[in-house]
C-alpha positions in Angstrom: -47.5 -62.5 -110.6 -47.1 -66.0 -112.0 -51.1 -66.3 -111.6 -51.6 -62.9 -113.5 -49.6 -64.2 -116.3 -51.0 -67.5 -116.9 -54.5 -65.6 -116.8 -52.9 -63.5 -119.9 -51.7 -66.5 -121.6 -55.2 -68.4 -121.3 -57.6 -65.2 -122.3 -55.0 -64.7 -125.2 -55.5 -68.3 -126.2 -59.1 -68.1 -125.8 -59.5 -65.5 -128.1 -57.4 -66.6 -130.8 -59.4 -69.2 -131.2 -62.0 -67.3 -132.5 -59.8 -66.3 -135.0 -59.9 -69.9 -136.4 -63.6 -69.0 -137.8 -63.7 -67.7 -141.4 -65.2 -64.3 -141.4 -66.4 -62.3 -144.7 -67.3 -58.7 -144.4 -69.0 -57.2 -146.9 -72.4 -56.1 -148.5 -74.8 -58.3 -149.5 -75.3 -58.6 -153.4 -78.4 -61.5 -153.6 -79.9 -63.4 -151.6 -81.7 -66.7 -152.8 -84.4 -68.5 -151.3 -83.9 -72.3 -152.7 -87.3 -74.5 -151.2 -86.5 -78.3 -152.2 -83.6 -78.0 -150.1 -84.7 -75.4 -147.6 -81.5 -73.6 -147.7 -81.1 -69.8 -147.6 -78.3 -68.4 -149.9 -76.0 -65.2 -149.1 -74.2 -63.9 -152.2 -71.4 -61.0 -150.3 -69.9 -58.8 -152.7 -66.5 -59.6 -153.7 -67.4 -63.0 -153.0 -66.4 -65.3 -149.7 -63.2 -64.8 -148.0 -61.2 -67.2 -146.5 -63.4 -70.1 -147.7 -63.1 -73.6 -146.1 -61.6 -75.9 -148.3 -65.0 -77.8 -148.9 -66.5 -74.7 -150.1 -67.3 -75.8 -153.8 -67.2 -73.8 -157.1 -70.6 -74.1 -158.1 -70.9 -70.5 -156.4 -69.9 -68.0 -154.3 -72.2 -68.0 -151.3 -72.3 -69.0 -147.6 -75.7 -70.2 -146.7 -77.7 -72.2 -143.7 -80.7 -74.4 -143.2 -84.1 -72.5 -142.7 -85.0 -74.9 -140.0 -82.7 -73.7 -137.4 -83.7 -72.3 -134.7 -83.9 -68.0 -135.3 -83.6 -68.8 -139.5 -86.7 -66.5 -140.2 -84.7 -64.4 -137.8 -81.1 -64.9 -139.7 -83.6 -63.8 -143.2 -85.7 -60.6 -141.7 -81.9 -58.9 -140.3 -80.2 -60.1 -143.7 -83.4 -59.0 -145.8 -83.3 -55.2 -144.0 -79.2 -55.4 -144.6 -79.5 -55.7 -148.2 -82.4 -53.5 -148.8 -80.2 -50.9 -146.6 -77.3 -51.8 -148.4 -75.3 -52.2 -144.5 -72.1 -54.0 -144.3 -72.7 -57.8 -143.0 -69.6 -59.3 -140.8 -70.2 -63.0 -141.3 -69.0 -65.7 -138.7 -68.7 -69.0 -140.2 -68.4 -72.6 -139.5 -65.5 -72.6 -141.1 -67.3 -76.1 -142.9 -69.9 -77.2 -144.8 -72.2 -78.3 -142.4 -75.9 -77.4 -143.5 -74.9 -77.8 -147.4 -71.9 -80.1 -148.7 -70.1 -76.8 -150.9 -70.8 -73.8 -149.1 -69.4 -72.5 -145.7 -72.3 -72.2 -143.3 -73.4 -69.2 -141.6 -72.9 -69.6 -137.7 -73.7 -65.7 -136.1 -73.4 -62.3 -138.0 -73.4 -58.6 -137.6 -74.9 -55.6 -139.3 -73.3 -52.6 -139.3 
């Protein structure tokens, strides 16, 4: 018994701390496509929830570096998403790791 509970305990933990991630859900208004600093902008409707607190006010995006590994990927699944107008769930860094002011895009879901 005392094994089935601390099995509960840890699996509880473990997902909670997926919780920690910043997460926007919404439709995509733009998407812009900036070369000098191969980045890849997201513009969600209503804007980013639950931004990190280095997430700047020069606007209202998430993005990530096209020269990750599946970043054509990341932009044919987000392209099809906003010309479908689907609902994006957005898992985040929860930082600005690929640009200094905007949360970066770590996996997503289209629904």
């Amino acid at each position: 018994m005392k094994r089935i509970i601390t099995s509960a305990i840890f699996i509880i933990l473990y997902f909670l701390s997926f919780y920690s991630y910043a997460d926007t859900t919404a439709k995509i208004s733009k998407i812009l496509m900036y070369e000098d600093g191969n980045l890849m902008y997201i513009y969600p409707e209503g804007g980013v929830q639950n931004p990190p607190a280095c997430h700047g006010s020069n606007g209202d995006y998430l993005s990530y570096k096209m020269d990750r590994p599946m970043a054509k990927e990341y932009l044919s699944v987000l392209m099809m998403a906003f010309a479908a107008q689907k609902t994006v769930s957005f898992r985040t860094a929860r930082d600005c790791i690929d640009q200094p002011v905007s949360d970066t895009i770590v996996y997503f879901s289209v629904y």
